[in-house]
Backbone as CSV, one residue per row, in Angstrom:
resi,resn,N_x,N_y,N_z,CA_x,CA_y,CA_z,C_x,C_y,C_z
1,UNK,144.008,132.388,89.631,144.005,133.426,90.636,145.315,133.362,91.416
2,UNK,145.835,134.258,91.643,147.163,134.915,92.191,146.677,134.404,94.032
3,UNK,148.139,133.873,94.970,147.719,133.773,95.971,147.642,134.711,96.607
4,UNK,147.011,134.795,97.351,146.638,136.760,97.735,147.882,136.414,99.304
5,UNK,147.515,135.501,100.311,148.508,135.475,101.187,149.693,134.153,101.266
6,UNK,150.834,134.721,101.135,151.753,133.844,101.246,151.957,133.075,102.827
7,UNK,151.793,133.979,103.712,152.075,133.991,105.196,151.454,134.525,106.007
8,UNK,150.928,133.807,106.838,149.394,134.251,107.730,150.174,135.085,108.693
9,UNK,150.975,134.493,109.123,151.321,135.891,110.082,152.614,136.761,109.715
10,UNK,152.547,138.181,109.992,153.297,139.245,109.692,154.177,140.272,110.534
11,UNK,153.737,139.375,112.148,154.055,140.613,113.338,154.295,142.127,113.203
12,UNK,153.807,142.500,112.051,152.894,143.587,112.018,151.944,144.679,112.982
13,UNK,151.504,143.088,113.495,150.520,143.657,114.508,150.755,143.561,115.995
14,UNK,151.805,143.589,116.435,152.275,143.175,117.294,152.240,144.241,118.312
15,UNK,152.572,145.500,117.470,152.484,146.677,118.158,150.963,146.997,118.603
16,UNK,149.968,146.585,118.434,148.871,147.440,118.252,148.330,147.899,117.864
17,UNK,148.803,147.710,116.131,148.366,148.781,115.260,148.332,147.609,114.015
18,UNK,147.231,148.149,112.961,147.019,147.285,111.943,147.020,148.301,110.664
19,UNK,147.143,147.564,109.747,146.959,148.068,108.192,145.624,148.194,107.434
20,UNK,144.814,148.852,107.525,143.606,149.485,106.167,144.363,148.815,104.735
21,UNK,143.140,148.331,104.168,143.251,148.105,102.589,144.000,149.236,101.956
22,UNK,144.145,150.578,102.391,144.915,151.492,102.026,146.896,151.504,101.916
23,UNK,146.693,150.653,102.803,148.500,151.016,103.499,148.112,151.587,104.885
24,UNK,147.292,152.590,105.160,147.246,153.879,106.505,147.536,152.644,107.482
25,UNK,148.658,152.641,108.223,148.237,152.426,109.400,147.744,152.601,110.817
26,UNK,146.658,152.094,111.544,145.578,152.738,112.713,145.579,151.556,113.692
27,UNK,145.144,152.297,114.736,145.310,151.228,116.025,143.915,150.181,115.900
28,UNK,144.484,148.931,116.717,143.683,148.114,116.632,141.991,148.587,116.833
29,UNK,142.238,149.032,118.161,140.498,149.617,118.374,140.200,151.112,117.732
30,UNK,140.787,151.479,116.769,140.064,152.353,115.502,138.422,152.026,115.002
31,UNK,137.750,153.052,115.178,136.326,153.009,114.584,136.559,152.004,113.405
32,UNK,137.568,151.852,112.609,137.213,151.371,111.068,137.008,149.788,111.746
33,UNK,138.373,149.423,112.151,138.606,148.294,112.610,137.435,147.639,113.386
34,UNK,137.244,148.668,114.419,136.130,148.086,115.431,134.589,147.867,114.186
35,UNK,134.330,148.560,112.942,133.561,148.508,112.039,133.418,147.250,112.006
36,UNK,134.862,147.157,111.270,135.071,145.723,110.242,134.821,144.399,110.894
37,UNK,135.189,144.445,112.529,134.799,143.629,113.550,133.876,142.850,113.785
38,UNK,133.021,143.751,113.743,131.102,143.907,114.281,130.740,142.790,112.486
39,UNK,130.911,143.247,111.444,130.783,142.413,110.348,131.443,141.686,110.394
40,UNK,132.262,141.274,110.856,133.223,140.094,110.690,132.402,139.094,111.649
41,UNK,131.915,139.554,112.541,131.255,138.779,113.338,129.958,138.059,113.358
42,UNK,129.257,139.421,112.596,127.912,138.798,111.903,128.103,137.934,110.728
43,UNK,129.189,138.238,110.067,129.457,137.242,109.074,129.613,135.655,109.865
44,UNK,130.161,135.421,111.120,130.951,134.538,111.023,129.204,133.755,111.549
45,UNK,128.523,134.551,112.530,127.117,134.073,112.867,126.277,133.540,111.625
46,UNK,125.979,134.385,110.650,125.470,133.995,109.413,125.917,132.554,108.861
47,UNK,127.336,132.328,109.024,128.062,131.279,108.792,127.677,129.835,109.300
48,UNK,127.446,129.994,110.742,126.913,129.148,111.741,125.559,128.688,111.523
49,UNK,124.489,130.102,111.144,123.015,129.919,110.915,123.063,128.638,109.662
50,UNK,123.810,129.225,108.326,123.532,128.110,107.306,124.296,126.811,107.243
51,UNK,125.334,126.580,108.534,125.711,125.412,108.984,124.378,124.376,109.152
52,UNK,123.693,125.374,110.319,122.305,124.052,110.329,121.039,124.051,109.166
53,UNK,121.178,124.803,108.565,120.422,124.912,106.897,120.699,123.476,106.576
54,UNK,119.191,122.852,106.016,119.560,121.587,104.978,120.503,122.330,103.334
55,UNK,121.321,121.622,102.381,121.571,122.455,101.373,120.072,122.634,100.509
56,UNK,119.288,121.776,100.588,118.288,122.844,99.408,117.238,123.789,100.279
57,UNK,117.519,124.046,101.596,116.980,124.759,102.029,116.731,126.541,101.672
58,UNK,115.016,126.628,101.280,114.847,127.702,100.052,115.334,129.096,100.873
59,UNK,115.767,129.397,101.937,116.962,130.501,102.958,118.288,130.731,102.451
60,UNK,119.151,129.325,102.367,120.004,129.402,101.585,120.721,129.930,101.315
61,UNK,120.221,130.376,99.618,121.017,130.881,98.337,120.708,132.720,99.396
62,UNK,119.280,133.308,99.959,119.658,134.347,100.785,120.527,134.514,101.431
63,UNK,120.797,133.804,102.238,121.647,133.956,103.586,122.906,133.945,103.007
64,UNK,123.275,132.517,102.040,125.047,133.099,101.754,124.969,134.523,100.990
65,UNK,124.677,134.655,100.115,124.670,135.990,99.532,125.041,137.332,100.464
66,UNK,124.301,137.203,101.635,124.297,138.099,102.564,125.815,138.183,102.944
67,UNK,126.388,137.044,103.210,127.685,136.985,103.724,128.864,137.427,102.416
68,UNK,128.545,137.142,101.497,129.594,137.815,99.956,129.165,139.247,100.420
69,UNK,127.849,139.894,100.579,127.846,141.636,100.477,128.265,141.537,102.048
70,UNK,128.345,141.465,103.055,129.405,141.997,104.306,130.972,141.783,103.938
71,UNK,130.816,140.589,103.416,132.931,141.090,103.425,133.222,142.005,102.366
72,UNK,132.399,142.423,100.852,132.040,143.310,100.434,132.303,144.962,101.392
73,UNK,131.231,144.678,102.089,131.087,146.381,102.921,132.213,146.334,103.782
74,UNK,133.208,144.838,104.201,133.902,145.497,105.627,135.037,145.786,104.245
75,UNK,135.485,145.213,103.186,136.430,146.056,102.123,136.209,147.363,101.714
76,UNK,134.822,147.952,101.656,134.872,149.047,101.780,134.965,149.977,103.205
77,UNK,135.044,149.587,103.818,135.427,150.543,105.161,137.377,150.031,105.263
78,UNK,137.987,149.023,104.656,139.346,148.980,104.674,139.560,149.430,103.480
79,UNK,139.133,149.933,102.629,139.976,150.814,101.565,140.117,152.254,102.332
80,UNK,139.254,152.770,103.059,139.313,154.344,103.466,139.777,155.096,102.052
81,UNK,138.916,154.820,101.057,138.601,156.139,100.057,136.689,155.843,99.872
82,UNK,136.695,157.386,100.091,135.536,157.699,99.551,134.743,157.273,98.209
83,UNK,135.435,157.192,97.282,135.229,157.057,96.117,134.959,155.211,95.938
84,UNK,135.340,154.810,96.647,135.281,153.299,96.895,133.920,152.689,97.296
85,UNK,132.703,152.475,96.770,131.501,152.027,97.384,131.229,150.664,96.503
86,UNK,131.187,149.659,97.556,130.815,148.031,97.029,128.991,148.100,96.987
87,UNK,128.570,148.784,97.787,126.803,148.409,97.919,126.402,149.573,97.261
88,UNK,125.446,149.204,96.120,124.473,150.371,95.740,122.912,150.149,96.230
89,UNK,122.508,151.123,95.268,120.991,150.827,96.081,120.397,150.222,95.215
90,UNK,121.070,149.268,94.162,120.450,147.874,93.501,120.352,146.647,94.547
91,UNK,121.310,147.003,95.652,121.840,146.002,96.381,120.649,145.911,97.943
92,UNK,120.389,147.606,98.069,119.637,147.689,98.989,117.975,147.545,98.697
93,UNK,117.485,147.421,97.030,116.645,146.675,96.473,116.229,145.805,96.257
94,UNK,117.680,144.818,96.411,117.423,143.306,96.166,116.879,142.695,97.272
95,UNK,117.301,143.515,98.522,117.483,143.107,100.375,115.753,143.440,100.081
96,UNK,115.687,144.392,99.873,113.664,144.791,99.989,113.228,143.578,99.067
97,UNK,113.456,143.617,98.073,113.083,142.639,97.244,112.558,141.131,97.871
98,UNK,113.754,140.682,98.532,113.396,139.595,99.615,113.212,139.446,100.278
99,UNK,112.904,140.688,101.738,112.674,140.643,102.258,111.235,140.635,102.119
100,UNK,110.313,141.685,101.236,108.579,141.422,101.009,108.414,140.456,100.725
101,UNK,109.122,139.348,100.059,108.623,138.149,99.608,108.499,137.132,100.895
102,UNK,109.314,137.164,101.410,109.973,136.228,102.773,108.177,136.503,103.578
103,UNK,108.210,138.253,104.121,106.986,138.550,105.071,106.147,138.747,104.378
104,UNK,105.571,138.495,103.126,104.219,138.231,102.346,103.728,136.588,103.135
105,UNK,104.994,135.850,102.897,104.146,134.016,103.614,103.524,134.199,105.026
106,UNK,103.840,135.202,105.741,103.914,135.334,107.117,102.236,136.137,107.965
107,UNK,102.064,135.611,108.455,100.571,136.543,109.185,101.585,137.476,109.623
108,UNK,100.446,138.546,109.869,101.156,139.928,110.392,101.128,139.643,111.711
109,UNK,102.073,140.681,112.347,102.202,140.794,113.806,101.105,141.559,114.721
110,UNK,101.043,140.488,115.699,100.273,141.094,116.399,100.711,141.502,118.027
111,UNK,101.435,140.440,118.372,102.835,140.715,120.225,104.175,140.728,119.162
112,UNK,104.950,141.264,120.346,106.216,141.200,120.028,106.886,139.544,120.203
113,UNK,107.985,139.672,119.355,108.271,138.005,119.479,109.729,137.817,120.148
114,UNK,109.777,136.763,120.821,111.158,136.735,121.866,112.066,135.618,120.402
115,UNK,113.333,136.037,121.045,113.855,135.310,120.107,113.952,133.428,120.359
116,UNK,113.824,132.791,119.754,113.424,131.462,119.850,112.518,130.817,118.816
117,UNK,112.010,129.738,119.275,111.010,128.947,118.332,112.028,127.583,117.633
118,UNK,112.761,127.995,117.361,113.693,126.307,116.754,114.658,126.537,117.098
119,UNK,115.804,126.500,116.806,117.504,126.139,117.055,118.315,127.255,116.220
120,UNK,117.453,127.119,115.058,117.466,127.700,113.343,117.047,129.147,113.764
121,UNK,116.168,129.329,114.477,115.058,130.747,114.491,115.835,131.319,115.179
122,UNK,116.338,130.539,116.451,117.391,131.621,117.475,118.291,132.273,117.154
123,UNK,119.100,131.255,115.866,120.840,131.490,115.465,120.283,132.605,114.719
124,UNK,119.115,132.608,113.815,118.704,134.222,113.058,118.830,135.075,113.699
125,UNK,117.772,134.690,115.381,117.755,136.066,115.999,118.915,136.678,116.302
126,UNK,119.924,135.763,116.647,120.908,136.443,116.994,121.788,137.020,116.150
127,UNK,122.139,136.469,114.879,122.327,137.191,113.596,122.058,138.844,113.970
128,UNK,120.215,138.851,113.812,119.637,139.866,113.745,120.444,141.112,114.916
129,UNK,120.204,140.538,116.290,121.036,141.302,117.761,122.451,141.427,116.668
130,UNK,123.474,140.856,116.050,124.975,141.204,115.797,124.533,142.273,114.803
131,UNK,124.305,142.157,113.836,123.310,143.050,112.866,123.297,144.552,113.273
132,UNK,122.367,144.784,114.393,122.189,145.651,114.660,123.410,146.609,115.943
133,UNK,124.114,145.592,116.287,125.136,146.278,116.828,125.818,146.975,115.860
134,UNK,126.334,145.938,114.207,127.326,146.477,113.740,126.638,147.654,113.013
135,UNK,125.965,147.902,112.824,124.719,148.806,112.615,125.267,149.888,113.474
136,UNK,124.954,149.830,114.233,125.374,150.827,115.440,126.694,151.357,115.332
137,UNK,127.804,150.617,115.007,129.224,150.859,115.078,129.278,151.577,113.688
138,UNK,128.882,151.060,112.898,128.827,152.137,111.420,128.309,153.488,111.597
139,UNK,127.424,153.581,112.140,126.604,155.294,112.344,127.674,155.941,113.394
140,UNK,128.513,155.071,114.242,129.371,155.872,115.269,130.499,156.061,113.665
141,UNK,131.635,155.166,113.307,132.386,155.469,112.709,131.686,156.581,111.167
142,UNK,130.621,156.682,110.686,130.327,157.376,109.943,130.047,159.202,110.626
143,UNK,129.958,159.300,111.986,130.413,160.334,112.299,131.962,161.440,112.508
144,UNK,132.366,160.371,112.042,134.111,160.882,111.975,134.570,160.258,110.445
145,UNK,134.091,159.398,109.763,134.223,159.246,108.260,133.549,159.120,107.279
146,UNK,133.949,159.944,106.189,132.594,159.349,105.176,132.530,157.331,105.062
147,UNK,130.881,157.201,105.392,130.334,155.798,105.346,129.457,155.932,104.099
148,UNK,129.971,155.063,103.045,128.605,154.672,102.153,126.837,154.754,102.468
149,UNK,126.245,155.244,102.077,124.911,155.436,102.949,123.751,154.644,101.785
150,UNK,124.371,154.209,101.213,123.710,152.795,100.831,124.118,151.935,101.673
151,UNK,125.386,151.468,102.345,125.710,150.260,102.909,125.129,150.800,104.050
152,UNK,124.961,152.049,104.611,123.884,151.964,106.139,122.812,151.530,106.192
153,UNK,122.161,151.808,104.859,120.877,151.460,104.207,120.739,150.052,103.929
154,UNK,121.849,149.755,103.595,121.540,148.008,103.618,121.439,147.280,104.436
155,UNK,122.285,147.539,105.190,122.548,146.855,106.948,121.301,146.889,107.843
156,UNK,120.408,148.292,107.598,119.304,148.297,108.337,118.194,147.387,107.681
157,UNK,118.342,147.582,106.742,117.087,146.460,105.577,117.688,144.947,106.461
158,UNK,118.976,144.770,106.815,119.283,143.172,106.739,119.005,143.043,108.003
159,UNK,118.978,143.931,109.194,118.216,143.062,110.458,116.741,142.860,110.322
160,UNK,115.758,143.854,109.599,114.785,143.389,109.413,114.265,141.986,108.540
161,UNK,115.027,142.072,107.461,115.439,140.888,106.960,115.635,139.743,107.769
162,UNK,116.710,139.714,108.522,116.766,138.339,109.406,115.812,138.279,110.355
163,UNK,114.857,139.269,110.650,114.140,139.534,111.761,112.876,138.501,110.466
164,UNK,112.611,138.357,109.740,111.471,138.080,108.854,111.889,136.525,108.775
165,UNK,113.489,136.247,108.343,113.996,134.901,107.947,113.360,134.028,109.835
166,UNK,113.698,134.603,111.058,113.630,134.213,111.714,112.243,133.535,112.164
167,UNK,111.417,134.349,112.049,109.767,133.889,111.899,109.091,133.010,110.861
168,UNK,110.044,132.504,109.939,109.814,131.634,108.737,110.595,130.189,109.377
169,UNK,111.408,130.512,110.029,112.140,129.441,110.608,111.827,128.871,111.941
170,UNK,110.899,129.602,112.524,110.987,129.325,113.783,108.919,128.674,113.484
171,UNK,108.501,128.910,112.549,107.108,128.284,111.981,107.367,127.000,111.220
172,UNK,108.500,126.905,111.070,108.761,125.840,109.928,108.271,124.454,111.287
173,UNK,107.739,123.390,109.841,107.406,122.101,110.848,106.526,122.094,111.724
174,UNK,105.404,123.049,111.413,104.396,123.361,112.294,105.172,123.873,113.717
175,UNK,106.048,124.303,113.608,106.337,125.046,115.136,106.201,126.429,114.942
176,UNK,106.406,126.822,116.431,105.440,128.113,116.583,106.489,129.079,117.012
177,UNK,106.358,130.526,116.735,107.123,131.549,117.466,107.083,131.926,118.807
178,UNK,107.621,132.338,119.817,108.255,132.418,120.975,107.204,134.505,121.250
179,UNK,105.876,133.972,121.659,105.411,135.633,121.948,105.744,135.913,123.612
180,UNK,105.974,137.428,123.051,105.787,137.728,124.372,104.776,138.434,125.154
181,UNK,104.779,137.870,126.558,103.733,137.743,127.452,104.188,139.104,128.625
182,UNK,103.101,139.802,128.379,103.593,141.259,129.008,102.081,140.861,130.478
183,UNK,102.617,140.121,131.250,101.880,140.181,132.497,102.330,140.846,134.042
184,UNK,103.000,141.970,133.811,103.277,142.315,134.844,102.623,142.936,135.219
């Protein structure tokens, strides 16, 4: 494999303005950028979550995977061509796929659940909260560009997803989930 960077920095960016996988260059806080951000970030959380993962922990082989399809989707929002889509809806099948399996082990819900229960359960939840921001930032930048609508479709499958990983984790070891108590 070819080294992709010779030299980490380029002062390039010095001005304010950065480069798209295209060449285009756009200002730092550009919808795409601010996109690629929001995943870059959940990626880096995801990162952290399977830090405290044992390695044969059966989450795992899910969770990294998850992180190959986000730098996946933030390359497709830095190519800016249409014609360019990394996620299909094999991809947004596989996310259902594991996700029913994950909330088949699980009793159904009955309160809403606060985020907590282990160390492990929190770093999900919060996964889940980045998730759904960058979620958010995609439906804004997909109003001013064409967005893959499988990769919207996936992104929404993956907070529920971590929303499911989190309740598997936060039960693990006989511990219990974090309900909430509506006594006002």
């Amino acid at each position: 494999m070819a080294d992709r960077l010779t030299r980490i920095y380029t002062r390039r960016g010095d001005s304010g303005q950065t480069s798209l996988a295209s060449g285009t260059r756009v200002d730092k806080y550009d919808l795409r950028v601010e996109a690629m951000g929001e995943l870059d970030e959940l990626n880096c959380q995801l990162g952290l979550l399977l830090s405290h993962l044992d390695n044969n922990d059966s989450l795992r082989p899910i969770l990294a995977s998850l992180q190959h399809r986000l730098f996946d989707m933030g390359g497709e929002i830095a190519m800016d061509n249409n014609n360019y889509q990394a996620l299909t809806a094999d991809d947004v099948n596989q996310l259902e796929q594991s996700l029913d399996a994950l909330n088949d082990t699980l009793p159904p819900l009955k309160e809403f659940i606060l985020p907590g229960g282990s160390q492990t359960a929190a770093l999900c939840h919060q996964s889940r909260a980045l998730c759904r921001r960058a979620e958010r930032r995609l439906y804004q930048l997909a109003e001013q560009h064409s967005v893959n609508p499988q990769s919207l479709a996936w992104l929404n499958r993956l907070s529920d997803l971590l929303f499911v990983c989190a309740r598997v984790l936060a039960r693990r070891n006989n511990g219990q989930e974090v309900l909430w108590n509506n006594q006002r």
